[in-house]
N, C-alpha and C positions, 0 to 999 in steps of 0.2 A: 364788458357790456355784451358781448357778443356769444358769450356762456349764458347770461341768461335772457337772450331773447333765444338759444335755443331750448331752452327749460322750457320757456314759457310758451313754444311752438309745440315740445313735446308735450305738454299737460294739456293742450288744447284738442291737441290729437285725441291724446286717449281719452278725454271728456268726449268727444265727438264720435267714438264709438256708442255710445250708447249703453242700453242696459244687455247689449248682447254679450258685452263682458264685463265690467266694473261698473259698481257703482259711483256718480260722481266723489262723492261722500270719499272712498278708497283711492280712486286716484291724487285726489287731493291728500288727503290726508297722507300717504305714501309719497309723493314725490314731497309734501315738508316736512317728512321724518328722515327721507334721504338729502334732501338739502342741507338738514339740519347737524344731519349728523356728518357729512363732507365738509361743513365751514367748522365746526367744531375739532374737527381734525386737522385741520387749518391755524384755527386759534392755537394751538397746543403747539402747535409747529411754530409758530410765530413768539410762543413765550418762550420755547425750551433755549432759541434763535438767542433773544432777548437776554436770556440768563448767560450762553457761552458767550456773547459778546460782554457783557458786563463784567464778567469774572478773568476776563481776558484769554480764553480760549481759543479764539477767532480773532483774526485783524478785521477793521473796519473794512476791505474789499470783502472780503469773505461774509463778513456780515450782507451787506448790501445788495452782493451777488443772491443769494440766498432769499435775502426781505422779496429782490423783486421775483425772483421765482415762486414765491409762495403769494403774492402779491396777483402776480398773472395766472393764478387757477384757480383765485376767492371773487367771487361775485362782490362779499362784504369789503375787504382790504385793498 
């Protein structure tokens, strides 16, 4: 939660700049092609996780260890 109240501190920011640099249109758009492509690298992590634990590659600590560390830097998960 705390990741994205500061996303949503930095996009205000730079909205709040003005048209002395970005257009709103660009920062917007920019910070959810960055978002989007950070939780998507997330997901991937989270399946690949998924698959070595199901194939028995990782003990269930190892999994879990793992779930919550990917867990604690997804806004989504």
């Amino acid at each position: 939660m705390f990741r994205l109240s500061m996303i949503l501190l930095l996009t205000t920011a730079l909205v709040g700049l003005g048209p002395s640099a970005c257009s709103t249109k660009e920062v917007v758009g920019g910070a959810a092609i960055g978002g989007a492509a950070y939780e998507y690298s997330n997901k991937r992590a989270m399946d690949e996780l998924k698959e070595d634990y199901q194939s028995g590659r990782i003990s269930n600590d190892e999994y879990q260890r793992r779930k919550n560390e990917i867990e604690g830097r997804s806004v989504i998960y």
